[in-house]
C-alpha angles and dihedrals in degrees: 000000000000090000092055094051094058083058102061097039083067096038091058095035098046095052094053096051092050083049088041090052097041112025090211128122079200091070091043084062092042085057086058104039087052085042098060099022088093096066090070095054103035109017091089106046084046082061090055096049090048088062095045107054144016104308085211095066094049098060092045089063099034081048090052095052090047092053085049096056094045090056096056093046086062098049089052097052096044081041081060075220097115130121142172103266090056089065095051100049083047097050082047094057094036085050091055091045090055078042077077107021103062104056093045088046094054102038079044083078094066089059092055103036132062116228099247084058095041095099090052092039095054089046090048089052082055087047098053089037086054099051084051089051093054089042114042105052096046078054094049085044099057088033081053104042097042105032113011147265086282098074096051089048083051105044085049085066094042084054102058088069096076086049099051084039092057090044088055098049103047117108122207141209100182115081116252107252107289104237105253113209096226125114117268093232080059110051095043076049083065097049089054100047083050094057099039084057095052109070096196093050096050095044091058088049090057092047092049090050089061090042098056099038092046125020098027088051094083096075091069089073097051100106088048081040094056098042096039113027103026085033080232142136152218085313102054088052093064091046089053092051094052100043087063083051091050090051095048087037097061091041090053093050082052090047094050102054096046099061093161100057115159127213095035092167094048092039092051094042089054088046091057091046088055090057093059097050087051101051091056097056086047090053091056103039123086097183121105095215095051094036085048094051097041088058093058088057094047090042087049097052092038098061087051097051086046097042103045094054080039091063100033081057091049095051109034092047118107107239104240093051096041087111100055094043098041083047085063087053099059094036080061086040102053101001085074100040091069088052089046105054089034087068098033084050097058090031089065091040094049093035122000139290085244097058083035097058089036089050090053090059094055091046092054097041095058086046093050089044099050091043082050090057105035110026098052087167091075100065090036085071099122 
């Protein structure tokens, strides 16, 4: 959870001093779209390494280059050396160590939980993500307003030490994945034919991948939201960014004390469309009670929607091929976000925020609907 705070520090206070040297939506969307560039070269191979050694291991390396990285972005910015493109070549390198990082994170949970926990342990990771997500940018958005980008950039380093020290402390029963001598073409040609012949799973693949391009898109422009359309600051950004993390804390509370929740496909479909009803009214409100209001919400129906694919994953994947597919799922998870925020960014430059968030509610509406008629598989999910 420290750790996690130091995340999301960066992530708020990163965005707004790209958005304070450059005064363009567009380049909020460039810092994405590096950010995230790195999924599609390097997400399914990291499946595949996930499979083949000590996940473990893994996180340990992939939690050290992130501290690293922290660390030099700070230098840069105390140094009062920093420009944008060394936030983009750093959002780039941090983007190929997550590349790795993801799909070992989420398959690691099979190593520390027991099947039987793995519903409430997956809601209580959200849990403990969430809380993060409320703290960490009202943090980045005093630090900010009252220090400087620097020392989130520093604190975030500092962070990653809890993280590496827990790694290193944790004791296991279960045997690290045994290598395996088979191409890696062929075996992340395994994790695709397993999802192609499971229905469910594709079809949650399809809706998270309209989620992500489109609705989630919108985030991208809170620093520009919060200057242009709230008449805020640095400050309003991180509120902005927390609301969102009180909305998606208090469902995952719900969600975690409710293990055995039925209708999981139905539940997850209305939840999308929910999305969809929330960010138009976003898109046409200027006022910070009701924006800030309207981002818990958003930030409520998108973790179930999150969680619960999360958990039917978790649970329906066969145990030697959880870190390819599981790498799918974060190509789709953070493959998608630098795409996202690279059209919503120039939208709102060439346009406005307020047509480009507009514009990704219609976008997801017309996916979800059309995953509603044609994939009934999706809401059958029990």
């Amino acid at each position: 959870m420290v750790s996690l705070f130091g995340t999301w520090m960066q992530m708020t206070a990163q965005g707004f001093l790209a958005y304070e040297l450059t005064h363009s939506p567009a380049y909020l969307g460039l810092v994405g779209f590096f950010s995230g560039a790195p999924v599609w070269l390097f997400t399914l191979y990291g499946g595949v390494v996930a499979d083949r050694i000590h996940r473990r291991t893994l996180l340990l390396i992939t939690q050290s280059v992130m501290m690293i990285l922290a660390f030099l972005l700070a230098a840069l910015t105390f140094l009062h050396i920093v420009q944008p493109w060394h936030i983009l070549v750093l959002a780039f390198l941090l983007g190929v160590a997550n590349a790795f990082d993801a799909p070992a994170r989420q398959a690691f949970v099979w190593d520390l939980v027991d099947r039987e926990h793995l519903t409430n342990a997956v809601a209580m990771n959200n849990i403990m993500f969430t809380l993060s997500m409320v703290v960490g940018p009202a943090m980045a958005g005093i630090a900010y307003a009252l220090f400087g980008a620097g020392w989130c950039f520093l604190l975030n380093g500092i962070s990653f030490i809890a993280i590496i020290a827990g790694l290193m402390i944790m004791r296991f029963d279960k045997k690290p994945p045994a290598r395996v001598g088979k191409s890696v073409m062929k075996e992340l040609k395994e994790g695709f034919q397993y999802v192609k012949a499971h229905p469910e799973i594709k079809a949650i693949f399809m809706l998270m991948s309209a989620i992500i391009l489109f609705s989630m898109s919108f985030i991208t422009l809170f620093p520009a939201w919060a200057v242009t359309v709230l008449h805020g600051n640095a400050t309003t950004n991180g509120i902005l960014q927390s609301v969102r993390g009180i909305g998606a804390l208090l469902m995952s509370g719900w969600i975690a004390s409710h293990a055995l929740i039925r209708n999981r496909g139905r539940i997850i479909t209305r939840a999308s469309f929910f999305i969809c009803l929330v960010l138009v009214v976003f898109s046409l409100t200027s006022l910070p009670w009701l924006s800030f209001l309207l981002v818990a919400l958003f930030g409520a129906a998108h973790i179930l929607v999150t969680n619960l694919t999360s958990v039917i994953l978790q649970t329906s994947v066969a145990d030697h091929l959880r870190g390819r597919v599981l790498s799918i799922w974060s190509f789709i998870f953070f493959g998608l976000m630098p795409l996202g925020s690279l059209w919503v960014g120039f939208a709102a430059e060439h346009f406005s925020e307020v047509v480009a968030v507009l514009f990704s509610a219609i976008a997801t509406f017309i996916c979800v609907s059309l995953l509603w008629k044609f994939s009934p598989t999706l809401r059958k999910i029990e």
